[in-house]
C-alpha positions in Angstrom: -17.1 9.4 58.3 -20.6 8.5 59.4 -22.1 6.0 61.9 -24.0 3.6 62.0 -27.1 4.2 64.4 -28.6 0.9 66.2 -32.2 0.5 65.7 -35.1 -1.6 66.3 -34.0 -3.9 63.7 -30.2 -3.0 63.9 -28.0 -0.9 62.4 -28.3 1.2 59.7 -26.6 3.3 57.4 -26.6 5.0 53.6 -24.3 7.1 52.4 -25.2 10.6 50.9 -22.7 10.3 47.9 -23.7 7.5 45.1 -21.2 5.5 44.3 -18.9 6.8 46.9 -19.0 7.0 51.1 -17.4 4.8 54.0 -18.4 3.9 57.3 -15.9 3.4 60.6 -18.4 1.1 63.5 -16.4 1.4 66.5 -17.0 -1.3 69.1 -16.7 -1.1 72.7 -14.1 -4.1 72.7 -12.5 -6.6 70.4 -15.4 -9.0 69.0 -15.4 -11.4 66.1 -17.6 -10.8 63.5 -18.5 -13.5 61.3 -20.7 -11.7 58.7 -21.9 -8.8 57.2 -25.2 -8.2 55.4 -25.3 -5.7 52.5 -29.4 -5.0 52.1 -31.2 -1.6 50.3 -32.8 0.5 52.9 -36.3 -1.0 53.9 -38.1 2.3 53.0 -36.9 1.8 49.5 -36.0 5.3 49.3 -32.4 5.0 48.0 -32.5 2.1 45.3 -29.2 3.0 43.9 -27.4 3.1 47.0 -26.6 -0.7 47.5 -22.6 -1.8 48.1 -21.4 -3.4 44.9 -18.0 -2.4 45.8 -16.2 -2.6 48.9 -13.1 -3.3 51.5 -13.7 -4.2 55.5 -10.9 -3.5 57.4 -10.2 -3.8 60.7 -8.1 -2.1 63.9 -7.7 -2.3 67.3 -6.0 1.0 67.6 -7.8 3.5 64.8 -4.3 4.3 63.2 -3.1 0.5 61.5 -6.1 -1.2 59.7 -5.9 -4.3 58.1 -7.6 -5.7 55.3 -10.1 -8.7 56.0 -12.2 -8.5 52.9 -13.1 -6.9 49.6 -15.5 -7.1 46.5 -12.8 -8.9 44.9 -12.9 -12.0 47.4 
């Protein structure tokens, strides 16, 4: 698992494994989110490291997630 780390401009994260990795955000309390935005890192550094694939889940207690979205939408 890895987290993302709020910066300047946000949060960031990129996985170390191409084509494979995950990341768990863990808010302080329940919050609607109403988007997320894939982007490559702004260094430009990691060009093959951009989410083509993907599920979001979500939980309120860590242990039963549900699925809210996916590649396949």
């Amino acid at each position: 698992m890895a987290i993302a780390r709020p910066s300047a401009i946000g949060a960031s994260w990129i996985s170390a494994e191409q084509g494979a990795g995950w990341l768990q955000i863990e808010l302080p309390e329940t919050a609607a989110i109403d988007c997320v935005i894939w982007a490559r890192d702004r260094d430009g550094a990691f060009h093959d490291r951009l989410a083509t694939r993907y599920k979001i889940e979500v939980s309120t207690d860590s242990a039963h997630w549900q699925q809210v979205s996916a590649s396949d939408d």
